[in-house]
C-alpha positions in Angstrom: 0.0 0.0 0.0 1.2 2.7 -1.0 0.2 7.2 -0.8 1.8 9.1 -3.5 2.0 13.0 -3.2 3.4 15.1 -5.8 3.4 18.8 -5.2 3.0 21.8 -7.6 2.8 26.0 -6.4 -0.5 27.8 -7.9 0.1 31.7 -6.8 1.7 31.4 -3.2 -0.6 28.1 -2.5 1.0 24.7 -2.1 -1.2 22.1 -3.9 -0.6 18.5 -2.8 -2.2 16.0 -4.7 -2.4 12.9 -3.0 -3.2 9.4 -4.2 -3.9 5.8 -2.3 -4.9 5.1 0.8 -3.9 7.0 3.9 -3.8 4.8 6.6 -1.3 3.5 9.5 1.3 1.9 7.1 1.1 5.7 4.7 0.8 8.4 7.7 4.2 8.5 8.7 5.4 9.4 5.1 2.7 12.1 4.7 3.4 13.6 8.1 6.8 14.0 6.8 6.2 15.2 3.2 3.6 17.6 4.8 6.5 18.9 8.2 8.7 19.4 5.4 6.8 21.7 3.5 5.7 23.6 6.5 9.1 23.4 7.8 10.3 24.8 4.5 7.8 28.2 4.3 4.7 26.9 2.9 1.7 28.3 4.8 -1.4 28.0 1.9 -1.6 24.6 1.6 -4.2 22.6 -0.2 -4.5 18.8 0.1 -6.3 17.5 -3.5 -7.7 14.4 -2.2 -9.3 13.4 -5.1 -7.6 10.1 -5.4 -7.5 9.1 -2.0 -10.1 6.3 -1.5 -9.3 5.7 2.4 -8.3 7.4 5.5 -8.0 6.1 8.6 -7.6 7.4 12.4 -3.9 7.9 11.4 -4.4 10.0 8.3 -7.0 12.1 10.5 -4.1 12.7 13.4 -1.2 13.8 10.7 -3.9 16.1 9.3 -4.8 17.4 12.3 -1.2 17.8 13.6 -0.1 19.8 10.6 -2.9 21.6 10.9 -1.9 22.8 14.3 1.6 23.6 13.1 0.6 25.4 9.9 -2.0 27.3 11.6 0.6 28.7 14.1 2.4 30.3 11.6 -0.6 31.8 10.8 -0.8 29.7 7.8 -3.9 27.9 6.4 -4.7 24.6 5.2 -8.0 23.0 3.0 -9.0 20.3 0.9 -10.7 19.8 -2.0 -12.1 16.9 -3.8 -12.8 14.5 -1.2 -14.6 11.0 -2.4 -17.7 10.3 -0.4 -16.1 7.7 1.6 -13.5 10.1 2.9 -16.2 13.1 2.6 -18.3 10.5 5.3 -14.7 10.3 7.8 -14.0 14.0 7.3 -17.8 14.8 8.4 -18.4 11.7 11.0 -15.0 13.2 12.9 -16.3 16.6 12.5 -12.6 17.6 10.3 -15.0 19.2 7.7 -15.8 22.3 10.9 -12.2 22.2 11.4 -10.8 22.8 8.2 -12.3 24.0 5.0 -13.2 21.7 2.6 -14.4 22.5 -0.9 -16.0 20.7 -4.0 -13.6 21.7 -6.4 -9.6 22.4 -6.6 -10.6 25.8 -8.2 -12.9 27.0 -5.5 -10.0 26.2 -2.9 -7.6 28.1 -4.3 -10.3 31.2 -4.3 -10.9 30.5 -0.7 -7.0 32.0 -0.5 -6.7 34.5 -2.4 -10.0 36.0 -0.3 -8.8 35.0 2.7 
């Protein structure tokens, strides 16, 4: 099993397009792909998760932890393009009050550039 992210700047936003399954054995590296670009300056950051067909607990807690730290720097995070499975996890654990989330990769990057 296996998450690939591959990352590409629109404006001053991060986009992260992510594909698999986002579970125990994946979290680790995306908790470090997404430190890193936190790490590195990137506060806009917008998770595509339009091929992402699974999350678990562990996907929830490295969003939510990189959440935390890009939201200290007065950074911002959203998603766009959830599945409904992962549209169901993100509104049954109440992540979709927590974070933006949006239909369409287009309407999240507007959410930036108004915010």
């Amino acid at each position: 099993m296996t998450l690939a992210m591959s990352n590409r700047s629109v404006d001053d936003v991060t986009v992260i397009q992510l594909e698999g399954k986002m579970n125990t054995a994946t979290s680790s590296d995306a908790d470090a792909h997404l430190s890193r670009l936190i790490a590195s300056g990137s506060s806009k950051l917008l998770l595509n998760m339009e091929g992402v067909d699974y999350i678990s607990s562990s996907g929830l807690r490295v969003i939510l932890a990189n959440g935390k730290k890009v939201g200290t720097s007065g950074g911002k995070i959203a998603f766009c393009s959830l599945n409904p499975s992962v549209g169901e996890v993100f509104r049954i654990s109440g992540f979709n009050s927590i974070f933006p989330v949006f239909g369409s990769e287009q309407e999240a990057l507007d959410s930036f550039q108004s915010s």
